[in-house]
C-alpha positions as CSV (number, residue, x, y, z in Angstrom):
1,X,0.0,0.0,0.0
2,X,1.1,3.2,-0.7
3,X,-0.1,6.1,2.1
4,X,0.6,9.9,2.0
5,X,1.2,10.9,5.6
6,X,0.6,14.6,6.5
7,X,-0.3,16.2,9.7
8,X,-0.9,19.9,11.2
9,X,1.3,20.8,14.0
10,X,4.1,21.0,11.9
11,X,6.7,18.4,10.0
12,X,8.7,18.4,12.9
13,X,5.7,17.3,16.2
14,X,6.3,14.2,17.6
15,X,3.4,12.5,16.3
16,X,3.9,13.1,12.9
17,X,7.6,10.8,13.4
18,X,5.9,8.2,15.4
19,X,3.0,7.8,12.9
20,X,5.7,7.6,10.0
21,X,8.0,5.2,11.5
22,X,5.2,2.8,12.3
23,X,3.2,3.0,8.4
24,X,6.3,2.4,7.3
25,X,6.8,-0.7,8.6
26,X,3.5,-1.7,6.6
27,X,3.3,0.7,3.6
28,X,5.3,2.2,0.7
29,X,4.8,6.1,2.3
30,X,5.8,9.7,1.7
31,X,5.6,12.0,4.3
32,X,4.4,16.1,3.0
33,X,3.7,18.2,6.5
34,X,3.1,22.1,7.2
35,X,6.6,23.9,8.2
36,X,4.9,25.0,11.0
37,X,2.0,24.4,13.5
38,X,-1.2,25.3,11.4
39,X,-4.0,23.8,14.2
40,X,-7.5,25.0,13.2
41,X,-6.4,26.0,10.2
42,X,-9.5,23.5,8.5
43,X,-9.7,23.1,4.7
44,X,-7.8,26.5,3.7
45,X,-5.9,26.4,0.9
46,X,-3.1,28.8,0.2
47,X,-3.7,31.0,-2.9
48,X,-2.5,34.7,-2.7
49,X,1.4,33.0,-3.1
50,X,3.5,30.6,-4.0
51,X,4.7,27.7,-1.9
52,X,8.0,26.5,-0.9
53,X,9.1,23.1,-0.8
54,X,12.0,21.5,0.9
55,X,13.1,18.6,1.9
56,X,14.1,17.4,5.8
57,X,17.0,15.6,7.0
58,X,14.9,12.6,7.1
59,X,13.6,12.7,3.9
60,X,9.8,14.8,4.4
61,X,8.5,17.5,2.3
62,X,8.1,20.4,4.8
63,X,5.5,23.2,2.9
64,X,5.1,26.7,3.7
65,X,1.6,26.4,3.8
66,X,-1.6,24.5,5.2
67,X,-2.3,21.2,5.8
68,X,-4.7,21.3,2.7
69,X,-1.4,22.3,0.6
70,X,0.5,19.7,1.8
71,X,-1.8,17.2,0.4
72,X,-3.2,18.9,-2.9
73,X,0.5,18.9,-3.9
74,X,1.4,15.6,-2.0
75,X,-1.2,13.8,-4.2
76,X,0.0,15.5,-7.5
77,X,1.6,14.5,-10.7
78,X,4.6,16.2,-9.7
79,X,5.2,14.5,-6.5
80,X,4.5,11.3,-8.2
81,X,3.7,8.9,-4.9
82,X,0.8,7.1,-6.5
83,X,-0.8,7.3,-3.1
84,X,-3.5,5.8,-2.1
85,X,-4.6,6.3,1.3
86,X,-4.3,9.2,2.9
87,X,-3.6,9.1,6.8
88,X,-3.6,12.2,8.7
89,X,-1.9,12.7,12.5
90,X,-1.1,12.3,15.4
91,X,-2.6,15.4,16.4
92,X,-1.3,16.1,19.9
93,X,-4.7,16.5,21.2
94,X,-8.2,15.5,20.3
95,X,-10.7,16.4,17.6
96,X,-14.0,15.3,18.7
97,X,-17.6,16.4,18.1
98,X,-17.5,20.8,16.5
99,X,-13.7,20.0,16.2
100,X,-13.7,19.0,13.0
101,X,-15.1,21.8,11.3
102,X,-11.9,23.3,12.3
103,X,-9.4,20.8,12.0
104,X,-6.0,20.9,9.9
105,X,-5.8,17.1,10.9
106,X,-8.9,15.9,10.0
107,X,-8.4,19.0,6.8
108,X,-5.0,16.7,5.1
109,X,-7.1,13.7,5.6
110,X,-10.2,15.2,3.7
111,X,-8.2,16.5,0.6
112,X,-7.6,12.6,0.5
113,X,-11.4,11.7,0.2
114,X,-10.9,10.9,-3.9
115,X,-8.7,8.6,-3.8
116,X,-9.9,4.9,-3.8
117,X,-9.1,4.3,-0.2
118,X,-10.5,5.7,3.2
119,X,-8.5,8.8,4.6
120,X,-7.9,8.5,8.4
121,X,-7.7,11.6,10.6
122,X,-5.7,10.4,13.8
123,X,-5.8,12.3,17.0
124,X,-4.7,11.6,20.7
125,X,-7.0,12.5,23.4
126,X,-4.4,14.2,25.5
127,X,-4.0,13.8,29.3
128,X,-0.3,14.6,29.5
129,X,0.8,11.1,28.9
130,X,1.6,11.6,25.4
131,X,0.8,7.9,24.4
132,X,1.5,8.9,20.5
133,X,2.7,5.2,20.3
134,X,-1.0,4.1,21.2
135,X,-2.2,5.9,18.6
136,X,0.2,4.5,16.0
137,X,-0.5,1.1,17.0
138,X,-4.2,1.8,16.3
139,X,-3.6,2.8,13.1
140,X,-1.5,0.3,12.0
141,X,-4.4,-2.6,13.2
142,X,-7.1,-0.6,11.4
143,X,-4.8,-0.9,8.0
144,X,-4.4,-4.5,8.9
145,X,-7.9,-4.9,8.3
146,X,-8.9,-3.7,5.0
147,X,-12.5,-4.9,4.9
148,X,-13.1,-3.0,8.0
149,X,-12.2,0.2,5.9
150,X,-13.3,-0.3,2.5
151,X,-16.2,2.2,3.3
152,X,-18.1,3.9,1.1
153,X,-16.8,6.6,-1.5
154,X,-15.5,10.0,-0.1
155,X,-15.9,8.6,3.5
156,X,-13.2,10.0,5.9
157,X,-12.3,7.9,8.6
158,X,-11.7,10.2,12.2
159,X,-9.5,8.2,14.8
160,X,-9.8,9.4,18.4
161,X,-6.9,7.5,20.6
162,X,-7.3,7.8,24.6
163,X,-3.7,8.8,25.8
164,X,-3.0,5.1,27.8
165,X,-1.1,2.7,27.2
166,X,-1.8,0.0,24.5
167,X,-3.1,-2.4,27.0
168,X,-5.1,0.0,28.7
169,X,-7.1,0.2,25.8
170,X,-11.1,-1.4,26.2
171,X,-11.4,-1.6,22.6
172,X,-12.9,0.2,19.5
173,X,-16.2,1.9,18.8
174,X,-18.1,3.2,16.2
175,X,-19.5,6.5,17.0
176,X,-21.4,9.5,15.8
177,X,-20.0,13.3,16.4
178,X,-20.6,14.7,19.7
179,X,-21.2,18.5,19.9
180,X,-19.8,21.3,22.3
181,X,-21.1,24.1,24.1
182,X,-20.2,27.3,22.4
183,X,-16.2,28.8,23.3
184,X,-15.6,31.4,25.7
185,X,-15.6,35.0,25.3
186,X,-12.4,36.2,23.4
187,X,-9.2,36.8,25.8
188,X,-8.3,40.4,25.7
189,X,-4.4,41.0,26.1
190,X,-1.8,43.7,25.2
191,X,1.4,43.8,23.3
192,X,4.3,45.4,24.2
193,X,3.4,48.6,22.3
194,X,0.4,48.9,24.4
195,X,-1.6,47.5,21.5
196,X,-5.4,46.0,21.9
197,X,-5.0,42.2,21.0
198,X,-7.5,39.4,21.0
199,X,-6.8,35.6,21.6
200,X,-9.7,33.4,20.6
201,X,-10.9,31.3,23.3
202,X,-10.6,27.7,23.8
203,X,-13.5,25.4,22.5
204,X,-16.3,24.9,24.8
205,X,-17.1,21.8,26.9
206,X,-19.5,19.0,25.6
207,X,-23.0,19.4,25.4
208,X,-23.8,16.6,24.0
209,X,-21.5,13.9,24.6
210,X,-23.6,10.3,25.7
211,X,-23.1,7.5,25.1
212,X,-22.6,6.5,20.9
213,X,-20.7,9.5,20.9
214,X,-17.0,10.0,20.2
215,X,-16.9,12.2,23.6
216,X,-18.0,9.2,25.5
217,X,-16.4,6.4,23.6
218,X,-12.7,8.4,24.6
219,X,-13.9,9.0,28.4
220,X,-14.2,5.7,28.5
221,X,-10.9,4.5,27.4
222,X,-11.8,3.4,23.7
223,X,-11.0,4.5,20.5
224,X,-13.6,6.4,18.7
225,X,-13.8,5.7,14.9
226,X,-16.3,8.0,13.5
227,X,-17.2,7.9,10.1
228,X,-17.1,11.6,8.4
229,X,-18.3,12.7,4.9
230,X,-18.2,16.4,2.8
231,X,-22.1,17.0,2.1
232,X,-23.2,19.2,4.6
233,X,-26.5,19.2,3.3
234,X,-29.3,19.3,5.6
235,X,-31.6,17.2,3.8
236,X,-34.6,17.3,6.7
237,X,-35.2,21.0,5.7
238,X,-35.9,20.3,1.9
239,X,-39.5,19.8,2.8
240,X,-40.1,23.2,4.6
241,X,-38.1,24.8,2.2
242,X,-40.0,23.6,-0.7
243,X,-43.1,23.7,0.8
244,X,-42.6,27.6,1.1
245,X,-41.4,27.9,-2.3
246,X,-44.8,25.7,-3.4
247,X,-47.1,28.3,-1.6
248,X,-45.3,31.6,-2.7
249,X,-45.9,30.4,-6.7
């Protein structure tokens, strides 16, 4: 198998070398990353400039750009991998329920959604452990399964690892998104010059996080594998919509 491995906190976070190091112990990969940490930067792509690309010490493509970049040129003619999985991570913390409208993680592995094969998204549920190797185990029993991911077309797989220890583990579930409460009010600070500046608060707790969800398959201790696809359409407001269209003729 051949897998494109990207990520969002940067070509050099620890997760991104621990994922790599294990898939390639399965899989033909190449690994394209962000030079930097772009968390929450979703699905931008870069298109007011050019992008740089160089290549690491240990062989990745570091981009000046998003994680979207990294994988709409990863996945190119040009860089001539042949990939076809795309697998996204280890995010150094979690990306359950709302996080995923913001997500550079879950972002890389939804550029991957044409491809033949599932993209995963693979995040650890931080507690300060930083059980990356967990995480990579996971993955590398999910792609040792193939039936279990030959999913539908354009499905994007989202991987949520509690941060224990392999054995610690209960198991796997299959879960819908959770949702959280709405984030803070924005944190007001100064510069140095005396300047007004505004840090964007932290996402807000779970509101709805029972059980089937990914917030309470992680609390639990087991990985949440949550099925994710691109049509946001909201197909139970097609009859109210066309109803008023039907009476305003």
């Amino acid at each position: 198998m051949k897998i494109l491995v990207s990520n969002d906190d940067g070509v050099n976070a620890p997760g991104l070398r621990v994922l790599a190091e294990a898939l390639a112990s399965i899989a033909d990969i190449r690994v394209i990353a962000p030079d930097r940490d772009h968390s929450g930067a979703s699905n931008s792509l870069t298109l007011s400039r050019p992008l740089t690309v160089r290549e690491t010490a240990e062989g990745f493509l570091s981009v000046d750009g998003t994680p979207t970049d990294c994988v709409n040129l990863g996945l190119s003619e040009r860089f001539g991998h042949g990939a076809e999985r795309v697998v996204s991570g280890i995010n150094t913390h979690a990306n359950l329920g709302d996080d995923v409208l913001y997500s550079g993680t879950v972002a890389a592995a939804t550029e991957g959604r044409f491809l033949g094969l599932a993209p995963i998204a693979v995040s650890l549920v931080n507690r300060g452990s930083w059980h990356y190797d967990t995480a990579a185990r996971v993955v590398v029993e999910l792609l040792s399964h193939p039936a279990v991911l030959d999913l539908p077309p354009r499905t994007i797989l989202n991987v949520n690892v509690p941060d224990v220890p392999y054995e610690a583990l209960r198991g796997m579930q299959v879960t819908r998104l959770g949702h959280r409460h709405f984030s803070g009010e924005p944190v007001e600070v100064r510069d140095p010059r005396g300047k007004q500046r505004f840090w964007v608060a932290a996402s807000g707790k779970e509101e709805d996080g029972g059980e089937g969800t990914d917030f309470h398959a992680v609390a639990h201790d087991y990985v949440s594998l949550t099925p994710l696809q691109v049509d946001m359409t909201q197909y139970k407001a097609f009859p109210q919509l066309t109803q008023w269209l039907d009476q305003a003729k």
